[in-house]
C-alpha positions in Angstrom: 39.5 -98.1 0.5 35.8 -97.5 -0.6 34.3 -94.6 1.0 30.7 -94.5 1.7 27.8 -95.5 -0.4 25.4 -93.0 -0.8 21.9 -93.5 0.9 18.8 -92.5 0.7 16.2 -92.8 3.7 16.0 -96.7 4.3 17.6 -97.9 0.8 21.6 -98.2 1.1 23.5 -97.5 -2.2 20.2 -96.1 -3.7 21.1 -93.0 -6.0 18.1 -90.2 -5.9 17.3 -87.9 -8.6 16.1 -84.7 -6.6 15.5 -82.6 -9.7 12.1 -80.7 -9.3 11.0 -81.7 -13.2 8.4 -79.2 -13.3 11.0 -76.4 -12.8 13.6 -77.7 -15.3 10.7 -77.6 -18.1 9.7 -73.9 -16.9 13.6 -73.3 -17.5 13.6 -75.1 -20.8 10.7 -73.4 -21.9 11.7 -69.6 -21.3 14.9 -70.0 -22.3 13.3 -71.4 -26.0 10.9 -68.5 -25.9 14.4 -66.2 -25.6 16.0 -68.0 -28.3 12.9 -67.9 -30.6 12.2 -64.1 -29.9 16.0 -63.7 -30.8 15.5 -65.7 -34.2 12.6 -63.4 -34.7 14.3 -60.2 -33.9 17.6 -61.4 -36.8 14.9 -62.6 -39.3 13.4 -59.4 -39.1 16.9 -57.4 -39.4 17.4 -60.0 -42.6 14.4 -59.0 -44.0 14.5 -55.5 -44.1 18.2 -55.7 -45.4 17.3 -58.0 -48.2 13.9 -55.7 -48.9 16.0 -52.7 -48.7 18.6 -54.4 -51.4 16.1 -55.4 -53.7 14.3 -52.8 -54.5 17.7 -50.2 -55.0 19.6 -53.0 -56.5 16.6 -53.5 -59.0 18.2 -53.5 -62.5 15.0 -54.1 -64.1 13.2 -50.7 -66.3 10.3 -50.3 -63.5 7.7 -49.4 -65.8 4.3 -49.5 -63.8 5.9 -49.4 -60.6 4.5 -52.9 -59.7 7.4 -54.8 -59.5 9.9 -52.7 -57.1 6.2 -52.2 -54.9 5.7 -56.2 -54.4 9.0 -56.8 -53.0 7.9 -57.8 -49.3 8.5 -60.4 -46.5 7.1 -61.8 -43.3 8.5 -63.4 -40.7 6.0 -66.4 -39.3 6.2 -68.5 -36.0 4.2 -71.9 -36.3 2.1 -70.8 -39.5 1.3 -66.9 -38.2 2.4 -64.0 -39.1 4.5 -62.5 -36.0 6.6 -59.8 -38.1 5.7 -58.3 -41.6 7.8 -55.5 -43.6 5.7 -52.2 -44.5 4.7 -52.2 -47.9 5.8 -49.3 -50.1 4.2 -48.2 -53.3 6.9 -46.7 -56.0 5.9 -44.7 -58.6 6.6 -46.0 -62.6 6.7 -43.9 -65.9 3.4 -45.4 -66.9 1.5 -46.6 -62.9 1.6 -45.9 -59.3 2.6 -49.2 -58.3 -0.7 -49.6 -56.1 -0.9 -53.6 -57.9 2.5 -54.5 -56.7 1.2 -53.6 -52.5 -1.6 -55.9 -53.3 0.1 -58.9 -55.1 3.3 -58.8 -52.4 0.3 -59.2 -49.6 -1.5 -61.5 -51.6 1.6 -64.0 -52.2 3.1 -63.6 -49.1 -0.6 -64.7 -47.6 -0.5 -68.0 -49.8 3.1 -69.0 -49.0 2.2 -68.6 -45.1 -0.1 -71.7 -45.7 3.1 -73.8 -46.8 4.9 -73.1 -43.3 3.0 -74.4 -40.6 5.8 -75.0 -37.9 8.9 -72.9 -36.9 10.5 -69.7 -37.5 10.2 -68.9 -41.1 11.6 -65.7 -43.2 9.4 -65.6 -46.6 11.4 -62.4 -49.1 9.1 -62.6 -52.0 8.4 -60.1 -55.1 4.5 -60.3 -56.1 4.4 -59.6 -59.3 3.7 -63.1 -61.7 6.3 -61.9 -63.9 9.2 -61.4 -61.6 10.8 -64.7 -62.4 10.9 -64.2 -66.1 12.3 -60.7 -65.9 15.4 -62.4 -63.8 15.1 -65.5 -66.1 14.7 -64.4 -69.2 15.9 -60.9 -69.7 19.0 -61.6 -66.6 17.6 -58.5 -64.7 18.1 -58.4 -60.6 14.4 -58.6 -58.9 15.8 -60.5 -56.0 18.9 -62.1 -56.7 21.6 -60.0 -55.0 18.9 -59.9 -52.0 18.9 -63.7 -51.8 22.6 -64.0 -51.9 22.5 -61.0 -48.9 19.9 -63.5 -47.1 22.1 -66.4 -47.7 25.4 -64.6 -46.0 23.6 -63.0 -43.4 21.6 -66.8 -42.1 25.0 -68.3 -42.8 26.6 -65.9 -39.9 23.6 -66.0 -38.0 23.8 -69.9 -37.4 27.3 -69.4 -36.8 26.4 -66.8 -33.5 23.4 -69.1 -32.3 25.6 -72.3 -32.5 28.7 -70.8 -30.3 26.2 -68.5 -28.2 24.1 -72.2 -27.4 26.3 -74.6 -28.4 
């Protein structure tokens, strides 16, 4: 035997949605402000602990200074800056590294331009001739820092997709 239909002021069997809209999209929206500060807080942590790696893990004959001092990163929500590492001049045999500050901040402003949307951690090192010293001469500038990056986003997903999943 059928129970009761369901009614709703003069409609019989009418099913009404009495969700307040307004306040489900308040919820929606502060809980995807928590997640995103969150994503910026780990991106952050990543970037310091890839920074960190990269410049002691350096294998390269720092000779001006430059390249260990343009090692950098920024974290950037929808195109902006919202997180930035602290730039740290080392000293070479022949230079005070004062060019590598300036190209890390100078490269890291140009690749902010190619991220317009999201959450984005950019690790970068400055210096033109980065790539050819890792390239050419198979010295570490950022390669055991981009394998850190790599386990340490890979664990990260991992935590966000059982902690929202």
């Amino acid at each position: 035997m059928a129970g009761k239909s369901p009614t709703s002021g003069k409609y019989k069997g009418a099913l009404v949605n009495k969700t307040n809209v307004l306040k489900l999209q308040k919820g929606l929206k502060m809980k995807l402000a928590d997640i995103a500060k969150a994503l910026v807080e780990q991106l952050t942590y990543i970037g310091e602990e890839c920074v960190r790696i990269a410049r002691e893990n350096g294998s390269y004959n720092d000779i001006t200074g430059n390249l260990r001092s343009s090692i950098g990163y920024v974290v950037l929500q929808d195109g902006k800056p919202v997180k930035q590492g602290v730039p740290k001049q080392y000293d070479g045999k022949a230079g005070n590294g004062a060019q590598g500050v300036t190209a890390a901040e100078d490269l890291l402003k140009r690749l902010q331009a190619q991220y317009p949307r999201g959450i984005v951690l950019v690790i970068c090192a400055g210096m033109h001739y980065a790539a050819y010293v890792e390239n050419i001469y198979h010295k570490d500038v950022l390669t055991s820092a981009d394998l850190k990056a790599q386990s340490l986003l890979k664990d990260l997903m991992q935590d966000m997709s059982l902690g929202y999943g």
